[in-house]
N, CA, C and O atoms as CSV, one atom per row, in Angstrom:
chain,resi,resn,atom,element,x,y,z
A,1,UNK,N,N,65.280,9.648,-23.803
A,1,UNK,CA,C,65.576,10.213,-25.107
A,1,UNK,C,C,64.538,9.708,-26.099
A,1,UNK,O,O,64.232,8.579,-26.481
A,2,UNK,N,N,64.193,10.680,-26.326
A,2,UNK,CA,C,62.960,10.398,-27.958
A,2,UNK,C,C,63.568,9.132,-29.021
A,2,UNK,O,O,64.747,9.033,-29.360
A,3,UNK,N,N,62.781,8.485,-29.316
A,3,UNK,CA,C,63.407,6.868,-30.423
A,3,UNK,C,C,64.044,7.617,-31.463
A,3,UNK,O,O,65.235,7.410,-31.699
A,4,UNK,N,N,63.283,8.600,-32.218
A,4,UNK,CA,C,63.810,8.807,-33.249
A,4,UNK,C,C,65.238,9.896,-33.215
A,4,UNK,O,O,66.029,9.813,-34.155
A,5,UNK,N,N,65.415,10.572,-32.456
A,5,UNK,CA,C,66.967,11.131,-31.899
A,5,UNK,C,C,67.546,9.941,-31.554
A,5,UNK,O,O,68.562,9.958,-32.249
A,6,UNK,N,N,67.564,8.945,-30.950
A,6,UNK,CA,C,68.699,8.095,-30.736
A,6,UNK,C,C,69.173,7.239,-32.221
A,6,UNK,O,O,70.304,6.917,-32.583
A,7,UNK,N,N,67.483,6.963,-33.084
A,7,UNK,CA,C,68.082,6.414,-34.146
A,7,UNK,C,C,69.131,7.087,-35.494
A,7,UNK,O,O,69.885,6.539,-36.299
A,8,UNK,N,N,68.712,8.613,-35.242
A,8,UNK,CA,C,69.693,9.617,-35.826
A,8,UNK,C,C,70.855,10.151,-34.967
A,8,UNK,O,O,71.362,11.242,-35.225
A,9,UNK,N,N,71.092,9.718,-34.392
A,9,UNK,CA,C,72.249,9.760,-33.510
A,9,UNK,C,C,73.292,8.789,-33.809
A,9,UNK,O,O,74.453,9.102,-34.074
A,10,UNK,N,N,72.815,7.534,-33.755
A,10,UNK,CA,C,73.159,5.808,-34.361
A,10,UNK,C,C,73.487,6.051,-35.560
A,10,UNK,O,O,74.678,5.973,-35.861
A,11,UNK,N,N,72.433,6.433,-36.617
A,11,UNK,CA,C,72.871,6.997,-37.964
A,11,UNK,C,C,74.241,7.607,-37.592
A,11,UNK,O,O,75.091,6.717,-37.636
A,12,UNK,N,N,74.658,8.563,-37.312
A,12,UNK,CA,C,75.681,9.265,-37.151
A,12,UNK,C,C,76.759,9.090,-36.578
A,12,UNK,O,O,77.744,9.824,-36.501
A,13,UNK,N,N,76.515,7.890,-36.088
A,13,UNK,CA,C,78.039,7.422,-35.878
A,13,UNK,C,C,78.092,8.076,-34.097
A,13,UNK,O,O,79.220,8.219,-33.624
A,14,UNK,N,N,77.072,8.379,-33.351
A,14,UNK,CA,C,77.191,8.478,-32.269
A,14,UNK,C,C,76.888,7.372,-31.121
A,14,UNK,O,O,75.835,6.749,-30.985
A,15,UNK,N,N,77.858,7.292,-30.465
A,15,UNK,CA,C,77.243,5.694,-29.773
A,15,UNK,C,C,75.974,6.017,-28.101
A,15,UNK,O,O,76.264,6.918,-27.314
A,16,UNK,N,N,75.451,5.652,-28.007
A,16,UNK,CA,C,74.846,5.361,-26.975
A,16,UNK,C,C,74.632,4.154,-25.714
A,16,UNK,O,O,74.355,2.976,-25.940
A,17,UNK,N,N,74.767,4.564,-24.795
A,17,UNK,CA,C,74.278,3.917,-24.117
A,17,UNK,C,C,73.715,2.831,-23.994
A,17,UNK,O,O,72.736,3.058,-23.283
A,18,UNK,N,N,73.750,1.242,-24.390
A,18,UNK,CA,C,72.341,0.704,-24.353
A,18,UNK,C,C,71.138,0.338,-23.049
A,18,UNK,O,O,70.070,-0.267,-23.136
A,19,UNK,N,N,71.729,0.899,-21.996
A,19,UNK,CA,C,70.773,0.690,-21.122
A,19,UNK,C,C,69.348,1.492,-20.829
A,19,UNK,O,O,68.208,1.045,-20.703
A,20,UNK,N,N,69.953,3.111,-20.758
A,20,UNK,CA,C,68.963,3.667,-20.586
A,20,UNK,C,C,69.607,5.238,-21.820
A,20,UNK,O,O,69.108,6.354,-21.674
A,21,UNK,N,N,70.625,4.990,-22.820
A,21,UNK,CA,C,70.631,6.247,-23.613
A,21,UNK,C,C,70.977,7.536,-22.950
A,21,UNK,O,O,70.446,8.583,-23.320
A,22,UNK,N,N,71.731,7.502,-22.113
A,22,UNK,CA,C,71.906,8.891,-21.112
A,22,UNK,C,C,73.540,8.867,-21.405
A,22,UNK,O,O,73.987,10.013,-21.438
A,23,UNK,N,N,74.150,8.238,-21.540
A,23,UNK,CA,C,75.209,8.574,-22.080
A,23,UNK,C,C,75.438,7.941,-23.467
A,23,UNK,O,O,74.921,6.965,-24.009
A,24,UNK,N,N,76.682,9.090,-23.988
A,24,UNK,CA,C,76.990,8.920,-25.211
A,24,UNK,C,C,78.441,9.473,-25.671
A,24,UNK,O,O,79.198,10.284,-25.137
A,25,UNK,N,N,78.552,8.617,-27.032
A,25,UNK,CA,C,80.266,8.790,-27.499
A,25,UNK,C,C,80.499,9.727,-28.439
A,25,UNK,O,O,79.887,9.464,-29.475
A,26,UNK,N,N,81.068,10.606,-28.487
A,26,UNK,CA,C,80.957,11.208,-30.432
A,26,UNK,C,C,82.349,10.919,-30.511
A,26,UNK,O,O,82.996,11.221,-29.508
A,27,UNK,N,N,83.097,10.296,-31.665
A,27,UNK,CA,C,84.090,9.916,-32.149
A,27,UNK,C,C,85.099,11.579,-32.795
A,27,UNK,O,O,86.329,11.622,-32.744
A,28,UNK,N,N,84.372,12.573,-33.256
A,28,UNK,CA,C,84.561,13.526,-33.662
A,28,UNK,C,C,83.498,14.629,-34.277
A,28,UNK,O,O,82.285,14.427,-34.308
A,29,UNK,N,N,83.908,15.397,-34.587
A,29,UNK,CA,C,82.994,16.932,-34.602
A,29,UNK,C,C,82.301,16.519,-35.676
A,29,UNK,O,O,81.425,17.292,-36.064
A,30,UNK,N,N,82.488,15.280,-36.397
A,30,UNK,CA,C,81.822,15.135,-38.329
A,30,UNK,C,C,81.237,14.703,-37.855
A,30,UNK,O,O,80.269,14.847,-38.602
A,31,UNK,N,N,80.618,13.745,-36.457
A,31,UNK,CA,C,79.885,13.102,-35.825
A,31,UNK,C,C,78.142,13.584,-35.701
A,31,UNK,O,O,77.029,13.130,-35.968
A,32,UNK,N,N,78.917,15.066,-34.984
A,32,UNK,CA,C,78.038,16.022,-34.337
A,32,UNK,C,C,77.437,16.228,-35.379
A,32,UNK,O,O,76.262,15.861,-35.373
A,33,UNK,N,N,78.077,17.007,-36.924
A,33,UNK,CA,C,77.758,17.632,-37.704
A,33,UNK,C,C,76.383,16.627,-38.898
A,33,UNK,O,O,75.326,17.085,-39.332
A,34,UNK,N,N,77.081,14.946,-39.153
A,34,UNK,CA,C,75.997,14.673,-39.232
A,34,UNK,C,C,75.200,14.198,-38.598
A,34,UNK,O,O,74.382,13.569,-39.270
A,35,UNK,N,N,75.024,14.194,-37.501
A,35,UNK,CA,C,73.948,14.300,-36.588
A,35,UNK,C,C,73.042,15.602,-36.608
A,35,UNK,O,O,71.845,15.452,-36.853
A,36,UNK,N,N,73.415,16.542,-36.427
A,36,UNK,CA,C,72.588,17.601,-37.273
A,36,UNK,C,C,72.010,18.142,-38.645
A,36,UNK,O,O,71.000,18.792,-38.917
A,37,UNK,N,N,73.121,17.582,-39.457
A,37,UNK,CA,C,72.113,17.472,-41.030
A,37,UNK,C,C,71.269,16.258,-41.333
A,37,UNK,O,O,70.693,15.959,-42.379
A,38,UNK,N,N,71.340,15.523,-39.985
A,38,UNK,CA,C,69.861,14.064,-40.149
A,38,UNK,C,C,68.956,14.853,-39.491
A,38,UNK,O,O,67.847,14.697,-40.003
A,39,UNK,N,N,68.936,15.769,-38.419
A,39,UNK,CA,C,68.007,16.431,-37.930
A,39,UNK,C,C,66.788,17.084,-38.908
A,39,UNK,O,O,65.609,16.816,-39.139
A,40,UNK,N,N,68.071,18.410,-39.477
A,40,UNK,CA,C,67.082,19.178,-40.252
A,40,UNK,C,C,66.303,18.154,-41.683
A,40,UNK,O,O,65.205,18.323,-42.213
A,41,UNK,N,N,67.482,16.996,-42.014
A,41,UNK,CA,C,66.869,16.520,-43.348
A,41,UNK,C,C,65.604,15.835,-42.681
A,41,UNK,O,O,64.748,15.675,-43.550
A,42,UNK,N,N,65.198,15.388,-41.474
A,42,UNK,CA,C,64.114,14.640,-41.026
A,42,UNK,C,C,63.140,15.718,-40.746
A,42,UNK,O,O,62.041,15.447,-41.229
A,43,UNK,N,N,63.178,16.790,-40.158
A,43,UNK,CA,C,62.356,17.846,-40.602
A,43,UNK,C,C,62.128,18.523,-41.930
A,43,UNK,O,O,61.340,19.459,-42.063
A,44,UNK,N,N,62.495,18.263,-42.428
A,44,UNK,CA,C,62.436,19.033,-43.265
A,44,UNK,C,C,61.589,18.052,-44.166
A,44,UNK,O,O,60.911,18.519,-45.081
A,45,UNK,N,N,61.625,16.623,-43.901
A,45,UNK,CA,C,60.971,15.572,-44.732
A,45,UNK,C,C,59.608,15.792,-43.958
A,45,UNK,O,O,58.631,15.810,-44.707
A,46,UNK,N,N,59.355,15.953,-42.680
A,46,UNK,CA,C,58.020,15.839,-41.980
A,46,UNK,C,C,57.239,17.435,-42.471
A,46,UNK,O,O,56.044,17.468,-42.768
A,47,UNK,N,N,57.831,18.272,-42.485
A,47,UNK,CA,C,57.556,19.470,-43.468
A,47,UNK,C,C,56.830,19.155,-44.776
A,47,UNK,O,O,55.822,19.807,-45.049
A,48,UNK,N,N,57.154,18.449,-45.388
A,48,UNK,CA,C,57.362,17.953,-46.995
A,48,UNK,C,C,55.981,16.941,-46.986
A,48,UNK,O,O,55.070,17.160,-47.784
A,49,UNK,N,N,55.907,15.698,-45.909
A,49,UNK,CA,C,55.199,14.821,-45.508
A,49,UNK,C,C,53.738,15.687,-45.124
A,49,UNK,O,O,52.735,15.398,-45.776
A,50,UNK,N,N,53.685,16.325,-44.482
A,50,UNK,CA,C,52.389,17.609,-43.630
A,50,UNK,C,C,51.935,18.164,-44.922
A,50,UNK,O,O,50.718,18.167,-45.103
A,51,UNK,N,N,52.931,18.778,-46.135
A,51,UNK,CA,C,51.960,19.673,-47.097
A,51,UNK,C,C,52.287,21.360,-47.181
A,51,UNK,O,O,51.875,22.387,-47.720
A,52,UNK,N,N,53.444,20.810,-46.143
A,52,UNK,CA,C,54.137,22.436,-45.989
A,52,UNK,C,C,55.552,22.746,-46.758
A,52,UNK,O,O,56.682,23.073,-46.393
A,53,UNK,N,N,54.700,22.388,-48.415
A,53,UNK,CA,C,56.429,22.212,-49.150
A,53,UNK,C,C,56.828,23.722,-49.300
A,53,UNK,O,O,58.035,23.960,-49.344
A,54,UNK,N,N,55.992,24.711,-49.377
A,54,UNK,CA,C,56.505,26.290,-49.357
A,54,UNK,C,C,57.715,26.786,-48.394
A,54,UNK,O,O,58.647,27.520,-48.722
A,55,UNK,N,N,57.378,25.984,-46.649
A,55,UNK,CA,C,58.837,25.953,-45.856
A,55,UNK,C,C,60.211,25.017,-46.480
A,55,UNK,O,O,61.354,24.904,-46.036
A,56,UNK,N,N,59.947,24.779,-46.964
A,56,UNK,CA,C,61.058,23.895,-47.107
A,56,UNK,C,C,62.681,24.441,-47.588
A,56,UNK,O,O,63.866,24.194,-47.362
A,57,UNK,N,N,61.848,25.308,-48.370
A,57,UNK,CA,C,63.274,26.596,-49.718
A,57,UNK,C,C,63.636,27.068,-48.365
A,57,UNK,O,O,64.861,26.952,-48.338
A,58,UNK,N,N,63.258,27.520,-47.269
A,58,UNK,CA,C,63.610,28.472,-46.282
A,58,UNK,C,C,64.394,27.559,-45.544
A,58,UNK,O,O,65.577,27.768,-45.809
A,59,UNK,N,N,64.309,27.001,-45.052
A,59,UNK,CA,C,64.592,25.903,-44.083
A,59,UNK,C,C,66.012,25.589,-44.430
A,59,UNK,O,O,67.009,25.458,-43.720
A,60,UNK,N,N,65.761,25.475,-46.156
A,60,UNK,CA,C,67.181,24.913,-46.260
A,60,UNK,C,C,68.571,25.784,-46.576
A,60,UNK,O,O,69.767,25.493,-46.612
A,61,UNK,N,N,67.898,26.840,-46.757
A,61,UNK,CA,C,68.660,28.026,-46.940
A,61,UNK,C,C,69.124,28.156,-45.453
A,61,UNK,O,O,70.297,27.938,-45.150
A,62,UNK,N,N,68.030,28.575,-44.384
A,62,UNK,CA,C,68.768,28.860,-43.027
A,62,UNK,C,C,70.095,27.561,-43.057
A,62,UNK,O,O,71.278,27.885,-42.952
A,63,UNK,N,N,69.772,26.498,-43.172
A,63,UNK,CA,C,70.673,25.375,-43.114
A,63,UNK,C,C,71.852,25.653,-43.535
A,63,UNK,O,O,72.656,25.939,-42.647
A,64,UNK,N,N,72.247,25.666,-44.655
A,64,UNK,CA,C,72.809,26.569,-45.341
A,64,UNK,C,C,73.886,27.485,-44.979
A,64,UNK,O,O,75.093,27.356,-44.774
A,65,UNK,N,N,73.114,28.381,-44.969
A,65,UNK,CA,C,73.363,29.966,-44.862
A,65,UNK,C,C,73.673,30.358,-43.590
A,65,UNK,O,O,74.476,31.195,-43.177
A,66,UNK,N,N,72.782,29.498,-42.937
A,66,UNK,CA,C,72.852,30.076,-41.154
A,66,UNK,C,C,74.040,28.749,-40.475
A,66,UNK,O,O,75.186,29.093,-40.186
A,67,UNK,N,N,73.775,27.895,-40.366
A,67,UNK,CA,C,74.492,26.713,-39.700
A,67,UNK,C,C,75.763,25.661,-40.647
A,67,UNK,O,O,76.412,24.684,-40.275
A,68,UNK,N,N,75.721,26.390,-41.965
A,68,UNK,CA,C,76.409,25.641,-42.787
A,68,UNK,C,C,76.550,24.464,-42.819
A,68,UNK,O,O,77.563,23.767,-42.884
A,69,UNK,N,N,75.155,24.156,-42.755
A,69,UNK,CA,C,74.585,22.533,-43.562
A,69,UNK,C,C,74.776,21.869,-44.957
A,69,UNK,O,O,73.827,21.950,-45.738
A,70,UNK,N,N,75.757,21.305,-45.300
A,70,UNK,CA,C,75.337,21.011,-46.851
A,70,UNK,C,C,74.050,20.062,-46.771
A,70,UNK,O,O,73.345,19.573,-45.888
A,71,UNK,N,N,74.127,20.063,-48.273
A,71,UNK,CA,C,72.740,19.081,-48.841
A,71,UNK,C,C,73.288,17.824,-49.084
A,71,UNK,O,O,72.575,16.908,-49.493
């Protein structure tokens, strides 16, 4: 598993594994959910970071709009 998914995973209140990260706990669905709004907010910062602030309005709208992400 990629470092930075396990450390937004951890953020989120998802437990892992400590041996090798192949298994994992989610306590509940708010788990999952912020585990996915650390996703897009970490893209959306490496977006922001690159120089590509024009994606960003979009991004967060799909978030939004499409996956019902709050901010």
């Amino acid at each position: 598993m990629n470092e930075r998914i396990r450390e937004l995973a951890e953020q989120a209140g998802i437990s892992l594994s400590q041996k090798d990260y192949s298994y994992y706990w989610v306590e509940s669905a708010e788990d999952i959910e912020k585990f996915a709004e650390l996703i897009i907010k970490d893209c959306v910062d490496t977006l922001e970071f690159h120089g590509f602030e024009d994606a960003v309005p979009y991004i967060k709208w799909m978030a939004t709009n499409k996956l019902g992400v709050e901010e």
